[in-house]
Structure formats: C-alpha cells, structure tokens
C-alpha positions in Angstrom: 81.2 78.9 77.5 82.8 82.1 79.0 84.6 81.8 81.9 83.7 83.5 85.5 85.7 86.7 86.0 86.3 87.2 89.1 86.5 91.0 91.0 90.2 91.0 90.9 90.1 89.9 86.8 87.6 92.2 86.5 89.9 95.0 87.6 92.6 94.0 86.5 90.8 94.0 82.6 89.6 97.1 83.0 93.0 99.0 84.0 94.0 97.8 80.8 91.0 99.9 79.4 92.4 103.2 77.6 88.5 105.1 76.5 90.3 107.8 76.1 93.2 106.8 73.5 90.5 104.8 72.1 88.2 107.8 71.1 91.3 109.5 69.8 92.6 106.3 67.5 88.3 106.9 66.2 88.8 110.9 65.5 91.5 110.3 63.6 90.1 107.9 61.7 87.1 109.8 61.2 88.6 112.7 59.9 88.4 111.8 56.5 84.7 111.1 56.3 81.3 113.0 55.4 79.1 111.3 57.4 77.7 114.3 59.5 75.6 112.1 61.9 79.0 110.0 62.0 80.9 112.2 63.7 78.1 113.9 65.5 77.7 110.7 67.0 81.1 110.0 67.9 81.4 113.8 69.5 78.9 113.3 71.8 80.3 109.5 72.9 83.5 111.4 73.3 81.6 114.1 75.9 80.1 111.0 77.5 83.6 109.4 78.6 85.0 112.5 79.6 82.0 113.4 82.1 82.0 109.2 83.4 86.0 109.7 83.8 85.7 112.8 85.4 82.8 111.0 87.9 85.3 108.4 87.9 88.3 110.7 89.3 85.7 112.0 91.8 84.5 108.8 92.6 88.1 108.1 93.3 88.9 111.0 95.6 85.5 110.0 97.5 86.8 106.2 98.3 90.2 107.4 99.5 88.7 110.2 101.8 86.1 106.7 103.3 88.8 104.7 103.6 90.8 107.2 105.5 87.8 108.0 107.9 87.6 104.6 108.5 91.0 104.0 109.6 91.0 106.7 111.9 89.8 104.8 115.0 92.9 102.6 114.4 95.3 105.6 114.6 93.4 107.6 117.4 94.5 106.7 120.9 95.4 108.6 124.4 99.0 109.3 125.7 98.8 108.3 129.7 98.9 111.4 131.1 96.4 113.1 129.6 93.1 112.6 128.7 92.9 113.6 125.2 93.5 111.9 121.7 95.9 112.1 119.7 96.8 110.5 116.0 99.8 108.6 114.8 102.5 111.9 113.9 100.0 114.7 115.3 101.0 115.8 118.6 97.9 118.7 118.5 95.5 117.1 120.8 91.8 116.2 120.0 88.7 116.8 121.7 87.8 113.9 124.0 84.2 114.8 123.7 83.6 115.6 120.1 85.8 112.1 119.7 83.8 109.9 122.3 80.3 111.3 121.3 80.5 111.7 117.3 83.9 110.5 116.3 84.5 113.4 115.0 88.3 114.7 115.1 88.3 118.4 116.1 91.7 120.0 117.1 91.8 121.9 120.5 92.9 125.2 120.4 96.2 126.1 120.9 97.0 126.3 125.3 96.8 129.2 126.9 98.2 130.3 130.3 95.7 131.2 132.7 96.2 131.5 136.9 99.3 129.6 136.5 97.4 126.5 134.5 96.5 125.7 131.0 93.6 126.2 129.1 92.4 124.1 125.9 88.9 125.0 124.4 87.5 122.8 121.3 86.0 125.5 119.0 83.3 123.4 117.8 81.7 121.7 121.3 83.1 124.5 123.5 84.3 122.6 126.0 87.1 124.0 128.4 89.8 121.5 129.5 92.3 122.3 132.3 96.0 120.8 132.5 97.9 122.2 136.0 101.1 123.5 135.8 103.8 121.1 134.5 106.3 121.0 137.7 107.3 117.8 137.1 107.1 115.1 134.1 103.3 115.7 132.4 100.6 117.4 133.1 97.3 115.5 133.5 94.2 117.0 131.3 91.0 117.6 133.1 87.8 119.1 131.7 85.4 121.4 133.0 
C-alpha cells in the first residue's frame, strides 16, 4: 500500500521534477537509432512539455499578480488629514471613489494650483477633489 502524499509532498516531489533534462538525457540516447516513428514520437513529447512549461511560467506570473491584488486591501489605508488612499511606500494618492466603489487602485493626477487651492482629478472616474492651501501642517482633501 502507497502512502497518502500530502499537498506539501506533492510539491515538494514535483520541484524535484527536471522534464526538461529528462527529454534531453532521451535525445541523446536516441540519436543513435532508426526508428523513425521513435523519434517522431519523442519530438512531438518534447513540443508538448515545452508548451505545458511555458503555460506553467504563465500560470506562474498569473498567481503572483492574484496574490498581489489580494493583498492590496491590507496595504491600502488613509493618512488623517486627507481623505484619500495611499499604499505602503507610495506617497501618490489614490482615488477614494474608484477605491471605495470597485477597489480599483487608480492614481490621481499630479496637483495643480488653481485660485490659490489644489486640484486632483482621477483620469479614470473623473472626479475633482479639492485640498485648500497648506498654511499650516496638512491640507485636508475634499471632493467635488
């Protein structure tokens, strides 16, 4: 009877896998042979791996880009005297109302002075958001 392999065995076993080397060890030893349907068989098992490692590295990329998205709430918060978001290391601000209605993290436009205030606009919701003039300490964000 087989043991149960769990996930983390599972893993583990497979990171040990080397398809790759593996097809080339084959190639070489096939070299020496005439059996056509041989090696035509063996080509076309070697196109197969490098199309399901290729998935794989896409794959891959995919998770890391989920996993980010996913810890984003975590890293999103608001600095007291403003209203917007900002992320852990990222002192551009984000759009309140692209973050509070979608969760989606769009960058407001860089300030711009206007009557003696500033101006933010989100390029994607077009929403306009006000800060008065810093006199003293920070300015406090409003939206129009």
């Amino acid at each position: 009877m087989q043991p149960f392999l769990s996930y983390r065995n599972l893993l583990v076993q497979y990171s040990k896998m080397d398809p790759l080397n593996t097809l080339k060890k084959i190639r070489n030893i096939i070299r020496n042979t005439t059996d056509r349907e041989l090696v035509r068989l063996i080509l076309d098992l070697q196109k197969e791996v490098f199309a399901i490692e290729s998935h794989n590295l896409e794959l891959v990329s995919e998770l890391a880009s989920l996993k980010q998205q996913l810890d984003l709430p975590a890293r999103m918060h608001t600095r007291p005297a403003s209203d917007y978001y900002f992320l852990e290391g990222d002192d551009v601000p984000f759009c309140p109302k692209c973050w509070e209605n979608g969760g989606n993290a769009i960058h407001l436009q860089a300030p711009v002075l206007a009557g003696g205030r500033v101006r933010r606009e989100c390029g994607v919701c077009k929403e306009t958001y006000w800060e008065p003039a810093i006199t003293k300490g920070r300015s406090r964000a409003h939206h129009a």
